[in-house]
Steps between C-alpha positions, in 0.01 A plus 500: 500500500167658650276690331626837686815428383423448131364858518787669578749611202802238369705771681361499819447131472909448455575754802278289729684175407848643550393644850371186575775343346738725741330418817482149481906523421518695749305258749630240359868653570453580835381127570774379303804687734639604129538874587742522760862546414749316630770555691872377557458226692740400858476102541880414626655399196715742473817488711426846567273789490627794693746565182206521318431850319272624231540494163568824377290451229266263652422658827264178592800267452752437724852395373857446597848523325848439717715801525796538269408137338680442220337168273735513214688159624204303556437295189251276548152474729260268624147506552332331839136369435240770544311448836111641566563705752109557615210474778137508392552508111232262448722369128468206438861253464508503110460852470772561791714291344443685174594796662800402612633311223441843300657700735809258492498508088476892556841536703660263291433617214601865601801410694632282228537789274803616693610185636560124466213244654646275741318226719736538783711712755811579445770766520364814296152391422216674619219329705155644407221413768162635422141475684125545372352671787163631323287438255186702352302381201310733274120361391490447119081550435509784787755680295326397172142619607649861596749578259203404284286722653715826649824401346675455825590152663391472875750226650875496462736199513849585705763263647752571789858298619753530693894407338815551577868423333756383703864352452387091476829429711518738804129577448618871540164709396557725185153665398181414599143609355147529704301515208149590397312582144133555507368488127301822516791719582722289237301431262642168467395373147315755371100453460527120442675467809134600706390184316741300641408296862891506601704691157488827714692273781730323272622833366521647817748207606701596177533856586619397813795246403587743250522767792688295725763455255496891483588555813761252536702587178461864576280586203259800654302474788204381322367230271724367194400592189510141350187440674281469218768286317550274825134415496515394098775290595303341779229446348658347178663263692193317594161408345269781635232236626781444788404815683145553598 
């Protein structure tokens, strides 16, 4: 610290550092990409997307539930492995994978709380088919440095897929979800989840197998409330130092 700086007063001193402090974040965030929501995504896995209609309480998410569907005599349900559905993400394979194994745990776990796990198709059993299609990670010593500084983290994690249910023997579609959960707007995790290069993602992922399964049992437009509990679950099955 210079000797004009030493002059000034420990207050004046402190609101220097945390403008500083701000606009480097804030550089730093606009050379990162980190501010820009994202969106639902439209890469062809889906059978379809003209059914597609926003969420009534997700405006940003597109979803679809058959008309008149009745669910009550399937008894059992499958989950396909979780592709990356992606261009120009830039992960690298483990933490793909990662991602996708999460997301797969995540619709497991929520779907098996209503029905019985299967590894095949069969008459009755749902077929769940599910896609990472974005990815956004937030930066852990950004968010440190500002929240330190102005209290407010500068880069957001946020995940997106695309999934849909369909009957696993006529492949008859039954509900399908465009999904998309940007950490800033969710608030996925709380404060520790700024701190977090891919937690915001993970829960965002939750949220949306836990919405999915909304819309195809008929439980509200919008996200289950067992998304909190869905993410324990997840997360208990499996040594944390599996997910990045």
């Amino acid at each position: 610290m210079n000797a004009i700086t030493q002059s000034f007063s420990p207050r004046v001193r402190s609101t220097i550092a945390a403008q500083v402090v701000r606009a480097a974040t804030a550089g730093a965030c606009l050379l990162l990409g980190a501010c820009a929501s994202l969106k639902p995504t439209h890469t062809g896995f889906l059978q379809d997307y003209d059914s597609m209609h926003p969420s009534e309480t997700q405006s940003d998410e597109g979803a679809f539930r058959k008309s008149g569907l009745d669910v009550s005599h399937y008894h059992a349900f499958m989950v396909e492995p979780v592709v990356f559905e992606s261009a120009g993400q830039g992960l690298d394979p483990a933490t793909a994978d990662s991602l996708k194994a999460y997301y797969q745990d995540a619709l497991r776990t929520v779907f098996a709380k209503r029905l019985q796990q299967v590894d095949a198709p069969g008459p009755d059993v749902l077929s769940v088919r599910a896609a990472v299609t974005g990815v956004r990670q937030a930066h852990p010593v950004v968010n440190a440095l500002a929240m330190a500084a102005v209290f407010v983290p500068v880069t957001e994690g946020a995940a997106s897929s695309e999934a849909e249910v369909v009957d696993s023997v006529s492949g008859e579609r039954l509900a399908a979800l465009q999904g998309v959960t940007n950490g800033g707007r969710a608030f996925l995790g709380g404060p520790v989840g700024y701190l977090e290069t891919y937690g915001q993602a993970r829960r965002a992922l939750t949220r949306q197998a836990d919405h999915l399964a909304s819309v195809l049992f008929g439980e509200g437009k919008g996200p289950s409330p067992l998304s909190s509990t869905t993410a324990a679950l997840v997360n208990a099955s499996h040594d944390g130092s599996a997910y990045p």
